[in-house]
Structure formats: structure tokens, C-alpha cells
C-alpha positions as CSV (number, residue, x, y, z in Angstrom):
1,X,-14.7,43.5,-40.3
2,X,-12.3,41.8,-38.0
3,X,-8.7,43.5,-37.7
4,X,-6.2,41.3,-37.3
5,X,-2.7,43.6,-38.1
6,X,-0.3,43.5,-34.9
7,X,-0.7,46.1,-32.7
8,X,3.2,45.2,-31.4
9,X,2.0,45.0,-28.0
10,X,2.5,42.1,-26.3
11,X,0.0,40.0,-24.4
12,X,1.2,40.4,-21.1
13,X,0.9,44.5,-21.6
14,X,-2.1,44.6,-22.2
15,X,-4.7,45.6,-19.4
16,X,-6.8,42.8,-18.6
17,X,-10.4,43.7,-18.2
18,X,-13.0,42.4,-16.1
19,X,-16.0,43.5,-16.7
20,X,-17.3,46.3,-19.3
21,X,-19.9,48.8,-18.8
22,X,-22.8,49.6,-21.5
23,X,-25.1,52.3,-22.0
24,X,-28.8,51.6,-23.3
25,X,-27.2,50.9,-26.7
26,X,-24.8,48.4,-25.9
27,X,-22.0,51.3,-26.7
28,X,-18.3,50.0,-24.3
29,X,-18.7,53.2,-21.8
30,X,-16.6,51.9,-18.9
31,X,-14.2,48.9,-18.0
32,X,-13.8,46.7,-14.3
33,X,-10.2,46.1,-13.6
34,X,-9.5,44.0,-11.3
35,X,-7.4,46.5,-8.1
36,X,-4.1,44.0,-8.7
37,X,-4.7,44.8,-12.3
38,X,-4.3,48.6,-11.7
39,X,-1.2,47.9,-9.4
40,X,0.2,46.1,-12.4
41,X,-0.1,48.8,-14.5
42,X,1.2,50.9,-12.8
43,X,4.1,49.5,-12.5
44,X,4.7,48.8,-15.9
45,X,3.7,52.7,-17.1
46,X,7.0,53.0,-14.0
47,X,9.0,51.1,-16.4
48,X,8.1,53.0,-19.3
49,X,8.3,56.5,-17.7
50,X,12.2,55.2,-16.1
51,X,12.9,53.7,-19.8
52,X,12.0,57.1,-21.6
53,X,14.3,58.8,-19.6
54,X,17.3,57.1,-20.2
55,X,16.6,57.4,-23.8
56,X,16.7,61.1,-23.6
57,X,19.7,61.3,-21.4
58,X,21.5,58.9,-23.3
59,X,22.8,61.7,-25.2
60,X,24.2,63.3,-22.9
61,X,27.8,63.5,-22.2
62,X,29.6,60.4,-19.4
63,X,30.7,62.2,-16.1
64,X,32.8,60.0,-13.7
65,X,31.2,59.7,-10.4
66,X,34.1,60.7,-8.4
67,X,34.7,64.2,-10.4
68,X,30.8,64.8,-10.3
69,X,30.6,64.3,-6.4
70,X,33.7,66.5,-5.9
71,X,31.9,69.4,-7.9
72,X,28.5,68.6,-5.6
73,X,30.6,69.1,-2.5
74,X,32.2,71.9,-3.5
75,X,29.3,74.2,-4.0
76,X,29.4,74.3,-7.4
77,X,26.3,74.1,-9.3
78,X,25.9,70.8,-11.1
């Protein structure tokens, strides 16, 4: 049975493999990616982790630059 709902990810996030790896069975045990295709991937799990956490901090309360450095150079603990 073929599934064909949307998994929401797009094309160009998905990891592109090479080459798969089968046991005796024919069972998927391993994938080939391509080294450019792990640099790629990296990057983009980058952009997730940096986009994650500005979601969380984007609660948290504005402090103008200025005022924030001042504190820093103080000694104060920021």
C-alpha cells in the first residue's frame, strides 16, 4: 500500500541518498550519502537549531543594546 499523505517536508530537505545497504533479506540496513550531502545537512540542522532558539527567546523581554553593554561593563551580572 503506497502512502501518499504529505509529510510537510519539502523536497529540497530531504536527504538525498545514494546508495542503500541490504542485509540477506533485502531489509534497508544502511544508506550512502554522498560527503557534500552530509555538509548540506548539516547546515540545514544549523538552521533549525539557530531557528529554535529564537523561538524560545522570543518571549523574552527587549533590552536595548546600549543599557545591556553598560550593565556588562560594569560588573554586573547579566
Amino acid at each position: 500500500m503506497e502512502n501518499n499523505m504529505s509529510t510537510g517536508v519539502s523536497k529540497e530537505a530531504k536527504v538525498k541518498i545514494k546508495e542503500y545497504v541490504t542485509d540477506k533479506e533485502g531489509h534497508k540496513v544502511a544508506a550512502i550519502i554522498d560527503i557534500k550531502e552530509i555538509g548540506r545537512v548539516e547546515r540545514m540542522l544549523e538552521d533549525l537549531y539557530d531557528l529554535k532558539l529564537m523561538e524560545d527567546r522570543a518571549a523574552e523581554p527587549e533590552e536595548d543594546y546600549t543599557v545591556y553593554s553598560k550593565r556588562r561593563k560594569s560588573g554586573i551580572r547579566v
